[in-house]
VEXDREN-2710 file (C-alpha; in Angstrom, 1 decimal):
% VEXDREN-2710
k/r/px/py/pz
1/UNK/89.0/123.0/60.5
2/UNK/89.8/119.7/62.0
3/UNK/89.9/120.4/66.1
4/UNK/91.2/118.8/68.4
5/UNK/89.1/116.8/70.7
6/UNK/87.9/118.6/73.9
7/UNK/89.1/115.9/76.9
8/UNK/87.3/117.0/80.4
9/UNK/89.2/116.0/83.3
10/UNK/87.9/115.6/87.1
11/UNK/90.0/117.8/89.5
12/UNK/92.1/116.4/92.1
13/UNK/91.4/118.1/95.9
14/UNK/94.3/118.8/98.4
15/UNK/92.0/119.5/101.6
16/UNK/94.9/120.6/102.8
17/UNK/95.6/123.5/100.5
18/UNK/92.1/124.0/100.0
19/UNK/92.9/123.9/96.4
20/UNK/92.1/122.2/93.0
21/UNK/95.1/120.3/91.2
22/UNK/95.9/118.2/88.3
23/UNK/99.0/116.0/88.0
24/UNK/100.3/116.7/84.7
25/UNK/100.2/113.3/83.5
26/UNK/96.7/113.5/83.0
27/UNK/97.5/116.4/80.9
28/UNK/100.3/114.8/78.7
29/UNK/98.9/112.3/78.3
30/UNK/95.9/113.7/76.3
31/UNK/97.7/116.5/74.5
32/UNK/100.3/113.3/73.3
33/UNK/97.3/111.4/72.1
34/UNK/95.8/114.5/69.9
35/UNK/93.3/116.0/72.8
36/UNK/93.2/119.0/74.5
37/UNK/92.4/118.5/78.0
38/UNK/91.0/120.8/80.3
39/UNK/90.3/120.4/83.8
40/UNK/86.8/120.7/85.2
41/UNK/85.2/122.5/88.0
42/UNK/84.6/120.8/91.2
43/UNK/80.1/120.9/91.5
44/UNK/76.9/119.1/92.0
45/UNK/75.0/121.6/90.0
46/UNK/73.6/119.1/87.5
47/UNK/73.0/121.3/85.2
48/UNK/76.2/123.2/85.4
49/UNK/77.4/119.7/84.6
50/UNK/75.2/118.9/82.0
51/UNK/76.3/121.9/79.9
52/UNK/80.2/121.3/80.7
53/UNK/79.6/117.7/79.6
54/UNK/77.8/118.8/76.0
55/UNK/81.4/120.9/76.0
56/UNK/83.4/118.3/75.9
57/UNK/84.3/115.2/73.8
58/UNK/85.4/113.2/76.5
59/UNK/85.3/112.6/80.3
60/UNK/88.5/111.3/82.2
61/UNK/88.0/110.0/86.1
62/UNK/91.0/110.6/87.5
63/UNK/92.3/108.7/91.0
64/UNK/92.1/110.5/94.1
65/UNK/90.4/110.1/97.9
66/UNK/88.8/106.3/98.4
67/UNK/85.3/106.0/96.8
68/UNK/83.0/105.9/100.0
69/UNK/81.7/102.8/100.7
70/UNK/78.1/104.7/101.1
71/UNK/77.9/105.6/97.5
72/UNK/76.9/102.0/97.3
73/UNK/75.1/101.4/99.8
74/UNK/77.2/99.7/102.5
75/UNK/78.4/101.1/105.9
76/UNK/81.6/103.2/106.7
77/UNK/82.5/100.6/109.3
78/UNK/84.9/101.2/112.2
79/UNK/87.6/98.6/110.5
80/UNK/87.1/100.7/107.6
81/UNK/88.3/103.9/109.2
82/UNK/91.0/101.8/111.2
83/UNK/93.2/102.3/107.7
84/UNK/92.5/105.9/108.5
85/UNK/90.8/106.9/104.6
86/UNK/91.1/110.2/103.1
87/UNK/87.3/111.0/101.5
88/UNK/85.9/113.7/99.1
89/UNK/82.2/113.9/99.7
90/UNK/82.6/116.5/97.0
91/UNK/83.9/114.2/94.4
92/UNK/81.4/111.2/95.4
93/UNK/78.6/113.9/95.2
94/UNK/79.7/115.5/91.2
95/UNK/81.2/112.2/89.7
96/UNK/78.2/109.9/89.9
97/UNK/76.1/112.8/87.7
98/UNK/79.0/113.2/85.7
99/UNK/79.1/110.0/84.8
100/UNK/75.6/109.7/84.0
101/UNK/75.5/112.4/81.7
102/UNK/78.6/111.4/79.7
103/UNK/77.2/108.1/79.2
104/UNK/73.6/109.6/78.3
105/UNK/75.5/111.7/75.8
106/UNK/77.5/108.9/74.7
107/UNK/80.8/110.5/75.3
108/UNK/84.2/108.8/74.9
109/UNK/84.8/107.8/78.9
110/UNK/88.4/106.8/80.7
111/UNK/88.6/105.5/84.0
112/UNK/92.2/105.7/86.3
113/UNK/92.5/104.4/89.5
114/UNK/89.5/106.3/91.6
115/UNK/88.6/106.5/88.3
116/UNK/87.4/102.5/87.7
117/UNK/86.0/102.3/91.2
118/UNK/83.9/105.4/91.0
119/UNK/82.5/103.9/87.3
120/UNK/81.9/100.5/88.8
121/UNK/80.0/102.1/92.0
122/UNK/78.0/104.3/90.6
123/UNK/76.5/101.8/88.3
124/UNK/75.9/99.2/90.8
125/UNK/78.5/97.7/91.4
126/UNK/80.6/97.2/95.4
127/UNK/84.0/97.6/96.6
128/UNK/86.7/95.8/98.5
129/UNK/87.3/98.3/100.9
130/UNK/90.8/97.6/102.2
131/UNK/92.7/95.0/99.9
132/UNK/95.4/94.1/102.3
133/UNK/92.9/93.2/105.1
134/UNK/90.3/91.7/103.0
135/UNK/92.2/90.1/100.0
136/UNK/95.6/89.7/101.5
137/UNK/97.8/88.5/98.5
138/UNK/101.8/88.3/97.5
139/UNK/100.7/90.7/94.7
140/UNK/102.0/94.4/95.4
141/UNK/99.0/96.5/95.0
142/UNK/100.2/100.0/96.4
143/UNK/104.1/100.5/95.0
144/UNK/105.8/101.5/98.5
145/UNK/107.9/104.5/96.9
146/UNK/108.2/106.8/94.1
147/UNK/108.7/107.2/91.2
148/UNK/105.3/105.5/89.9
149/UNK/106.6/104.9/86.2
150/UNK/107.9/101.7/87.1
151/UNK/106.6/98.3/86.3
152/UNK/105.2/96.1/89.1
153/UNK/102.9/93.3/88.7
154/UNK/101.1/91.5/85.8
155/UNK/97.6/91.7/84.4
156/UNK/96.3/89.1/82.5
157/UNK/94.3/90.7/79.5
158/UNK/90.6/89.1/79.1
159/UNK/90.2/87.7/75.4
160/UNK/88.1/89.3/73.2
161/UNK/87.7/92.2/75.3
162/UNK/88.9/95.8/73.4
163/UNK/92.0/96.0/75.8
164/UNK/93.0/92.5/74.7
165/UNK/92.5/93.6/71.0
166/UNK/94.0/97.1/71.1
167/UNK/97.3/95.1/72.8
168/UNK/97.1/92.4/70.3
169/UNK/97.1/94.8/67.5
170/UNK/100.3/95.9/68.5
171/UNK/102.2/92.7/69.3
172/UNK/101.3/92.3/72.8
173/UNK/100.7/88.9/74.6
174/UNK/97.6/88.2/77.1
175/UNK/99.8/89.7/80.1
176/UNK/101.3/93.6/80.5
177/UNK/103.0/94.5/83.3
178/UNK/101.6/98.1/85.0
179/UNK/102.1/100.1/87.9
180/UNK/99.9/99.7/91.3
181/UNK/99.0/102.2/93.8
182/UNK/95.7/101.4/95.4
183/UNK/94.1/100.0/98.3
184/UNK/90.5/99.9/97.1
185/UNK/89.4/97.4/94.0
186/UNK/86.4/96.1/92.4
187/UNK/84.5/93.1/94.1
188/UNK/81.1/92.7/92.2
189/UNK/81.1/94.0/89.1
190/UNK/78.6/96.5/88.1
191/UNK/75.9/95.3/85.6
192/UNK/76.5/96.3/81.9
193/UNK/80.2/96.8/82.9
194/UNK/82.7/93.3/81.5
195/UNK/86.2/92.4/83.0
196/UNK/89.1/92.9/80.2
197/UNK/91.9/92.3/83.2
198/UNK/92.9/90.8/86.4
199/UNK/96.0/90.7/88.5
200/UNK/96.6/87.2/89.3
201/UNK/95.3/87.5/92.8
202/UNK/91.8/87.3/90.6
203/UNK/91.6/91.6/91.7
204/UNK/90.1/93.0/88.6
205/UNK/92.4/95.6/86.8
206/UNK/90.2/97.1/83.8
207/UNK/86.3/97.3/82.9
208/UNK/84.7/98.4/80.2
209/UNK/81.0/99.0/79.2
210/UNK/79.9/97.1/76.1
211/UNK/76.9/99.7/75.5
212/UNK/78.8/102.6/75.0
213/UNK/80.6/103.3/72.0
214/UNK/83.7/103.8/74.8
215/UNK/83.9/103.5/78.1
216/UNK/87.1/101.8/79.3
217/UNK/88.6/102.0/83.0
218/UNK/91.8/101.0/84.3
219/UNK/93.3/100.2/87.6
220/UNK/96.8/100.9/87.3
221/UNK/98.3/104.3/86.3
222/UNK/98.9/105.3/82.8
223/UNK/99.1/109.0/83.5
224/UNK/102.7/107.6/85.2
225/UNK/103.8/105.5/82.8
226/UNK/102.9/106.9/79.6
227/UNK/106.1/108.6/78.9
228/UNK/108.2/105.5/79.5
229/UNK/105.4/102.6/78.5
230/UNK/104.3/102.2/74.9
231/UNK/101.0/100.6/75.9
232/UNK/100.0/103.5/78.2
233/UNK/100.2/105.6/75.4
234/UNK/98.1/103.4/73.5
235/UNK/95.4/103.9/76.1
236/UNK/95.4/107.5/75.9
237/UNK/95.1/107.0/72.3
238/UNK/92.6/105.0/72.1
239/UNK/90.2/107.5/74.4
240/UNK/91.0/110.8/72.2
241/UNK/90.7/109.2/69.1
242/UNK/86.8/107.4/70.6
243/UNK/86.5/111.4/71.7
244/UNK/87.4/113.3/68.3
245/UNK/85.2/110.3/66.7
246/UNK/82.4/110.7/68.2
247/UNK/82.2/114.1/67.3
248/UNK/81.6/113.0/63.8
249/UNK/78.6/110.2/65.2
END
């Protein structure tokens, strides 16, 4: 019987609520692709995590709460909690372990949003912590209002990198317009990750990690567009099918 691929996905937290959520993007946008996505428990226990990870085909960082600046290793400075952040020690505690095991495991790997910046920090890499103080550009970063499946800025699509090719396949140029809602973005790049997209203000926009057999992460939001944007859905497409064949590896 051919299954589906098993897609883990990292919960979203409403402190508020004191709850667990998942937008259902995330969702669709797997079971549109051929997955079936589940979402996981919010721990720390590594082994809990180790066993939930050897469950699953794939692992998709969702976006969320800001990365914290101490998960690598710089201060939570005062004009950082000026722009008045929203944190999830829990999150910045389970992700990193996560991570590690899906890559040790060689799962398939997406990265959204929180998603890219969580990848790139947890394997070395630093943050701009506030993109409007620190790299104050004309390029609209964080769309004001809803609804988030529209188009804003450019990226322009790295050549040679999988991103570049998976668009080229279909008849897509080196620049796609996506969505933006962030205030946090890449500065140094983590070793073993490569650049397949920047914005034009030189922010980068997608990584991905040459080792693995995939390990992509993206900015912008294709659990938003993918109903309305043909390349989102390649995306998703791309992951589930790196997750149902590497079930087969």
């Amino acid at each position: 019987m051919n299954e589906r691929p098993l897609i883990g996905i990292v919960p979203l937290v409403d402190y508020g609520r004191e709850s667990l959520w998942m937008l259902p993007g995330y969702m669709d946008g797997v079971i549109e692709a051929g997955g079936v996505p589940v979402m996981l428990p919010l721990t720390d226990d590594e082994a809990a995590i180790r066993q939930l990870v050897g469950m699953c085909d794939g692992i998709l960082f969702t976006g969320g709460q800001d990365v914290s600046p101490e998960l690598y290793g710089e201060s939570v400075t005062e004009a950082y909690l000026a722009t008045k952040p929203e944190l999830s020690p829990e999150r910045d505690r389970m992700e990193p372990v996560l991570l590690r095991e899906a890559l040790r495991a060689d799962k398939a790997i997406l990265g959204i949003c929180r998603g890219i910046q969580l990848i790139n920090a947890a394997l070395g890499g630093t943050m701009w912590h506030d993109l409007p103080t620190e790299v104050p550009s004309d390029v609209e970063h964080h769309m004001p209002n809803p609804p988030y499946d529209l188009l804003g800025h450019e990226v322009t699509l790295v050549e040679g990198t999988p991103l570049a090719e998976l668009m080229a396949a279909a008849g897509e140029g080196g620049r796609i317009a996506v969505n933006s809602y962030h205030h946090q973005a890449v500065r140094v790049v983590a070793p073993g990750l490569t650049v397949m997209a920047k914005a034009d203000d030189g922010v980068v926009e997608a990584l991905y990690r040459p080792e693995s057999r995939f390990c992509w992460a993206v900015q912008w939001h294709p659990e938003f567009l993918h109903k309305v944007d043909a390349r989102s859905r390649m995306i998703f497409r791309a992951f589930v099918d790196a997750a149902r064949d590497g079930r087969h590896a």
